[in-house]
N, C-alpha and C positions, 0 to 999 in steps of 0.2 A: 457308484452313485446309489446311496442306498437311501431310504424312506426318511432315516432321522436329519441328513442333511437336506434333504429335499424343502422338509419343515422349516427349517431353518434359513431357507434362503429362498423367500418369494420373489414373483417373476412377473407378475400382473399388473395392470394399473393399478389394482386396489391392494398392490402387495402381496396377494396371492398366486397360486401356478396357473400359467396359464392358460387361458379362456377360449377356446376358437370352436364355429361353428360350422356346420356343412348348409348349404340351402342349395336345395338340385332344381337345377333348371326345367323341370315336368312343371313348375307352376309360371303364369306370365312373369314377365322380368317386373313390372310394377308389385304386383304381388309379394317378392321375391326382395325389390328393395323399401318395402314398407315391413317386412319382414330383420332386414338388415338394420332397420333404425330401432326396431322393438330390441334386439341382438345388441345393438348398441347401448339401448337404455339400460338394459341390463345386464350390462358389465361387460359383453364379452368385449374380447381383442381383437381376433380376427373374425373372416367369414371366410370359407372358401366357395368357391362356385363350382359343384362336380360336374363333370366333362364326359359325356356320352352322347355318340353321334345321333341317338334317336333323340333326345331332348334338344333344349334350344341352346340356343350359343352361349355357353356359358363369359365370354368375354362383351356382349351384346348385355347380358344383363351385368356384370360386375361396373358396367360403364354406369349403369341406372343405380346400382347401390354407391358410386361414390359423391352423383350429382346429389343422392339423398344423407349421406352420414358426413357426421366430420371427424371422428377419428379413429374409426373400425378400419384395422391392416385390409387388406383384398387381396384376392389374388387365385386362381383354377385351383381346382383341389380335385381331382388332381388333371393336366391335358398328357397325354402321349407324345412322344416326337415320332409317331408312324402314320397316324391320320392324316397332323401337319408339319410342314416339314417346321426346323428347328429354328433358322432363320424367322419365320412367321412370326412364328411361337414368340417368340425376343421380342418383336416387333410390338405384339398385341398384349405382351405384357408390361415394356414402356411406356405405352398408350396408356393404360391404367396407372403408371405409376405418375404418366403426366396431370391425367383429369383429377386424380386423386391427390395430387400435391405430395407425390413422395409418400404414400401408402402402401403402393405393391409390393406383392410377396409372390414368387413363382413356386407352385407348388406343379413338378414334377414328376412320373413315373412312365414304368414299362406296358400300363394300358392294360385291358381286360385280353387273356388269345379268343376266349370265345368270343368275343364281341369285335374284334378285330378280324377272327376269319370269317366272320359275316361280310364283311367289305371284300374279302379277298387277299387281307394283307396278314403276309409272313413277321411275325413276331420275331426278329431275327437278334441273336446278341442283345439282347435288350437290357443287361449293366453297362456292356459299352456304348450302347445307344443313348443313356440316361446321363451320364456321364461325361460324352460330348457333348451333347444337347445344353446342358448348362455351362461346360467350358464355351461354347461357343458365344453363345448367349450373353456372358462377364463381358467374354472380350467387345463384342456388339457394347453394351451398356457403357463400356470406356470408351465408347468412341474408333473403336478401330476399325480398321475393314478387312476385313477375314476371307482368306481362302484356306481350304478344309477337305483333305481327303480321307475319308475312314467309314467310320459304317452310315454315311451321310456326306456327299458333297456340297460345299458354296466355294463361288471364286468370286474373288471381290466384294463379298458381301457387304456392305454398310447400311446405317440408319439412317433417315433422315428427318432426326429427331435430336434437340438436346440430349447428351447424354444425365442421367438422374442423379440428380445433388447429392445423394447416397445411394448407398450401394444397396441395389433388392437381393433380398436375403432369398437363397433359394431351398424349398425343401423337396425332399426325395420321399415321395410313395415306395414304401417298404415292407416285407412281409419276410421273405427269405433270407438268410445268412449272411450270402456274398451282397445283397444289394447294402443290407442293415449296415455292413462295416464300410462298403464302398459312401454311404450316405456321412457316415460318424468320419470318416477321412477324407471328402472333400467337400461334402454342403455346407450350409448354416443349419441345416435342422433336417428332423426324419417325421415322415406321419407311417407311423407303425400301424399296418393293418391288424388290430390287436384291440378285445376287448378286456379279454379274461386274464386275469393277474399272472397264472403259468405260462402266459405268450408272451405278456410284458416283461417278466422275470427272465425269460429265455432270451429276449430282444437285447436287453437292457446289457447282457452280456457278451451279446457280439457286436453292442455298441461300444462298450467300451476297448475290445479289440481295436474298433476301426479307430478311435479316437488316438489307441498308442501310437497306433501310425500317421497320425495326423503329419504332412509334411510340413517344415518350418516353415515355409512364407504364407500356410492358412492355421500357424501357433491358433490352438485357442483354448477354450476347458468347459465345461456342460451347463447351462444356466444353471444347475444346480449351486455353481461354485460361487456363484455372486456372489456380493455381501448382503447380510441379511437389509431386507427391507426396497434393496433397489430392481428396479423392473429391469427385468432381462430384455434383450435384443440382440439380436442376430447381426446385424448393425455392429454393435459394440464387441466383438468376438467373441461373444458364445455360443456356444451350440444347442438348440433348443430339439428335446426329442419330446412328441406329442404321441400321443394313444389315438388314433381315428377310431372311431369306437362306435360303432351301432348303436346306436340309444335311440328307446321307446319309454317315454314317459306319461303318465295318465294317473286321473284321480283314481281311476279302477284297474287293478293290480291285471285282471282278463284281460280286460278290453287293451292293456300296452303291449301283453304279451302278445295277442293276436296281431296288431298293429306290423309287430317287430316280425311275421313269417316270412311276406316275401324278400327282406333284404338277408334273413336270416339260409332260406334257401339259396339265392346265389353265392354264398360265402361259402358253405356247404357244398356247392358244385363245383367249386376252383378251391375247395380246400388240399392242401399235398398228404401226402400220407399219415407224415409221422405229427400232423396238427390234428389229424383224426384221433390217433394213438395217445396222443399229450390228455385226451378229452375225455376218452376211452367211448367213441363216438362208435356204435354198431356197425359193421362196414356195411352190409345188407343196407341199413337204411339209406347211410348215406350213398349209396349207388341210385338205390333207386327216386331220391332226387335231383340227382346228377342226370338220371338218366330222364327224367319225364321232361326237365330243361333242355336236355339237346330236341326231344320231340317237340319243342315249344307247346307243351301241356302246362302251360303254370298254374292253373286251379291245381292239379293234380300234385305238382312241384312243392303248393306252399302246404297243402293238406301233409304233405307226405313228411312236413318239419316236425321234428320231437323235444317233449320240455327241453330234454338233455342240452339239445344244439340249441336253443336258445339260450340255455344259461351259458355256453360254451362261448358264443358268440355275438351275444347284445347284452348291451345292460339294459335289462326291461322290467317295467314294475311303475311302481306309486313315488312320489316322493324322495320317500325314506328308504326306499328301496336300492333305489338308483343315488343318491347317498353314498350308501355304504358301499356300493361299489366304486364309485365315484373313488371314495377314502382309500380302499383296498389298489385299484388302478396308479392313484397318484404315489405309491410307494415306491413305484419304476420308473415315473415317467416326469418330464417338467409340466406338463399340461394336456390337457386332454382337448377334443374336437368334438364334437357333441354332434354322430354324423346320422345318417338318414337309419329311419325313418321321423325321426325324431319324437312323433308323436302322434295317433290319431286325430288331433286337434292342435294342427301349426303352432298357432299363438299361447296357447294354454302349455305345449310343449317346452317352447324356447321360456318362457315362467318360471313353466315348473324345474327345469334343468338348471338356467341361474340360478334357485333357490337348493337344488342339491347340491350345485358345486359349492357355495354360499357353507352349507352345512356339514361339506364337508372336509372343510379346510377352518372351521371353526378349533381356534385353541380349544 
């Protein structure tokens, strides 16, 4: 899947790669689906609603973004199957795909461990956790009633819901190797935890492992492979790999960077080794942001971020800025997600981001 095909076969409603946004539920759910309609006017495709047990429900507000859009994808970006069980999960995400007339999108993963052993819950097997969770999930969405023993039990599970006119496309939160190919071998799509072009170049290559292995009865090939000009879906058997991507966008090149510290620190304190070493990220530093976040010192956490990790790990800047990364990103990937912090200034964020992607997929 390389840069020049990628070109060559857009994915978007407007022909381009595509489009998706994160909006985190820290703001009201009205907020949030007035938010979705601006996201809509300007072009994107999807929205995900990110999922964290201190914010609000992120399926409480996706319910508010579809009464408001008419045809922005939806769908959690990403929920866990440890907080809820899997079953639920199905359940609340047919619910969207009902209110929204066949919109939803499950966006999938293994969940934060720091924020997960706040609750007290063991992060266990969590590819085979991810993995069930949406096999289980299809069969639910078909109509069946599932009994399920593995790293999660249901007996007799069923819905009591129309099952959805089509099939919701599910995608896999991904960061690590085995989930990257586990996601390319049996999802519709992957949100690569990945801003920086040597995380998407590394990604893009254990995507396409997982895809050789793609088993026959989920045959498919990358939306890259479309024919030039037609919009990709998940839907229609391809596989859509997107870049979740930290963006901080602002008229003032400071004022984004600044913007973009505290998500830049958490990324930085669940960063693995060898994504330190890809960066050539100081380990001193990055320890001692790791470590001010376990004391729950976040002034101290986000002070303690440096240029480096932020070019590592957000695309942050002006415009033009965020642009060329934008241009640089899409060389790996079908589409990009344009995810928190997005910007000092919501509205003027979600703008300025359409007008980078905009500019950077310009013939």
């Amino acid at each position: 899947m390389t840069g020049e095909d990628r070109a060559e076969r857009p994915a978007s409603r407007d022909g381009g790669p595509i489009r998706a946004i994160e909006l985190t539920p820290e703001h009201p759910p009205k907020q949030l689906a007035d938010l979705a309609v601006l996201a809509e006017d300007e072009g994107f495709d999807i929205a995900f609603a990110s999922s964290h047990y201190f914010n609000r429900d992120p399926f409480v507000v996706l319910s508010r973004m579809a009464d408001a859009t008419d045809d922005l994808r939806l769908g959690p970006g990403v929920v866990n199957p440890y907080e809820t069980h899997p079953v639920k999960l199905a359940a609340q995400t047919a619910t969207i795909d009902e209110v929204s007339d066949g919109r939803a999108v499950f966006g999938v993963g293994a969940g934060d461990r720091s924020s997960l052993s706040n609750l007290g819950v063991e992060r266990d097997r969590p590819l085979r956790r991810v993995l069930e969770t949406f096999g289980v999930a299809r069969d639910l969405w078909d109509g069946e009633t599932v009994t399920h023993e593995g790293t999660f039990t249901a007996r007799d599970a069923s819905l009591n819901l129309d099952p959805p006119s089509e099939r919701i496309p599910v995608y896999v939160g991904a960061q690590g190797p085995h989930m990257l190919r586990m996601s390319a071998k049996h999802a519709d799509g992957v949100l690569i935890n990945a801003a920086h072009p040597k995380d998407l170049e590394w990604a893009a290559g254990q995507l396409e492992q997982g895809l050789a292995e793609r088993p026959d009865e989920r045959e498919t090939q990358p939306a890259s492979a479309t024919p030039s000009g037609e919009r990709s879906d998940p839907r229609d058997g391809t596989f859509e790999s997107l870049a979740f991507a930290s963006v901080s966008v602002a008229g003032d090149e400071t004022e984004a960077r600044e913007a973009a510290r505290p998500p830049v620190a958490f990324i930085v304190g669940g960063a693995a080794e060898p994504v330190l070493e890809r960066h050539d990220i100081d380990r001193e530093a990055a320890a001692a942001v790791s470590d001010a976040l376990e004391q729950g010192d976040l002034p101290e956490a986000f002070g303690r971020v440096t240029p480096a990790m932020i070019d590592a790990f957000c695309i942050a800047g002006t415009t033009e800025t965020v642009a060329e990364r934008f241009e640089a990103a899409l060389s790996y990937v079908d589409g990009i997600v344009v995810g928190s912090p997005l910007g000092p200034d919501l509205e003027d964020a979600i703008e300025r981001a359409s007008e980078a992607l905009k500019r950077a997929t310009e013939p």
